[in-house]
C-alpha positions as CSV (number, residue, x, y, z in Angstrom):
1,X,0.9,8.0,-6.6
2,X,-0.7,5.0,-8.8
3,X,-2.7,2.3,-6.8
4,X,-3.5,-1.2,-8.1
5,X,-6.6,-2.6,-6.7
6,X,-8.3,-5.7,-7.2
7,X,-12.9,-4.8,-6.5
8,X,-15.1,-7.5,-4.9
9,X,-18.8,-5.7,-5.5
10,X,-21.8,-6.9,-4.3
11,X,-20.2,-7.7,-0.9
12,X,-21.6,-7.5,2.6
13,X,-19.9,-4.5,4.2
14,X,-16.9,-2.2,2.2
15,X,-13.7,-4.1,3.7
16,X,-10.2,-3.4,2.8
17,X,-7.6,-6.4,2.7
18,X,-4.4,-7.0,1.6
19,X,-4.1,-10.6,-0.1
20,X,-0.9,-11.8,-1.0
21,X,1.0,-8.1,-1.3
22,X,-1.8,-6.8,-3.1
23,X,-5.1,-4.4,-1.8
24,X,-8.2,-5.7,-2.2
25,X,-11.3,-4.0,-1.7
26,X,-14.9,-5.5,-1.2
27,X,-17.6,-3.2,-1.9
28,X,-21.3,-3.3,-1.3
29,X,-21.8,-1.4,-4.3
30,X,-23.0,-3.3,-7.5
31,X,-21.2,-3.8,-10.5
32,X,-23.8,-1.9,-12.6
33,X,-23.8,1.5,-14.3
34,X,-21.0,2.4,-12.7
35,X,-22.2,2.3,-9.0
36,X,-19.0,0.4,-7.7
37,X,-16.6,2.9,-9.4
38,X,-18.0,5.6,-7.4
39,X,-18.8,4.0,-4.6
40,X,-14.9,2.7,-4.7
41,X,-13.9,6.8,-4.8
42,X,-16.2,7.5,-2.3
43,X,-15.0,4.8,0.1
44,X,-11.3,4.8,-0.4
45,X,-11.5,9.0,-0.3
46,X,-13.2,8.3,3.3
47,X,-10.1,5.9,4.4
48,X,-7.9,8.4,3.3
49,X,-9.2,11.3,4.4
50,X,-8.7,12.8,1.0
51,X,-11.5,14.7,-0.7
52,X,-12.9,12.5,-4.0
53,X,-11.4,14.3,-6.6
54,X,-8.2,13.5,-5.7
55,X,-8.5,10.0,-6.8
56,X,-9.6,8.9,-10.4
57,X,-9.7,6.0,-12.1
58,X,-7.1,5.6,-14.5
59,X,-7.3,2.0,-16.4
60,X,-9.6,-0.3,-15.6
61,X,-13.5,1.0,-15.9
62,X,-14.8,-2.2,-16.3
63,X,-12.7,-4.2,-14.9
64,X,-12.4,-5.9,-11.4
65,X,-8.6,-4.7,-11.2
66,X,-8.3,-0.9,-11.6
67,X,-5.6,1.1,-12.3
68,X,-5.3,4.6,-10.0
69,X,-4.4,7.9,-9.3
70,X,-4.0,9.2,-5.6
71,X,-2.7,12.9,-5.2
72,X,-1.2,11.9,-1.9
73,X,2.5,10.5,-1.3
74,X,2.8,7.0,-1.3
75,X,4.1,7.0,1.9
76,X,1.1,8.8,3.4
77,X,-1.4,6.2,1.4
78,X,0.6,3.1,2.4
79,X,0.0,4.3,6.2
80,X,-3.4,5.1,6.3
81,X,-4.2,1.8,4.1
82,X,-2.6,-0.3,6.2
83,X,-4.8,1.3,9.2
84,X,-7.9,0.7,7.9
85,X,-6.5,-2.9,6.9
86,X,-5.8,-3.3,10.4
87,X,-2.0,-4.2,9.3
């Protein structure tokens, strides 16, 4: 399934929203050499409960809105998503 997300680094805590029909996610990870990318993975494989390397970044390396790929159903992602939202 593809995911659109829209990455807050340098946040507080990791926190998952959904603004407006779209996910946001805020990350304590920096936007530096990478670190939010896989911190994003790591975090969103956690909420999931998906290992990491089901999830890759498709479009959008360095950029705030990322393009990716979950080997889950949508369905299933939706759910747990929404969980951790608290939607």
């Amino acid at each position: 399934m593809t995911l659109f997300v829209r990455i807050k680094p340098n946040q507080r805590q990791d926190k998952l929203e959904k603004v407006e029909g779209d996910w946001q996610i805020r990350l304590k990870a920096p936007a530096v050499d990478g670190k939010a990318n896989e911190h994003l993975i790591t975090f969103l494989a956690s909420v999931l409960e998906i290992s990491k390397s089901s999830i890759s970044i498709k479009k959008g390396q360095r950029s705030r809105l990322k393009y990716l790929e979950v080997d889950e159903s949508k369905e299933y992602v939706e759910e747990k998503l929404s969980l951790a939202a608290g939607n």
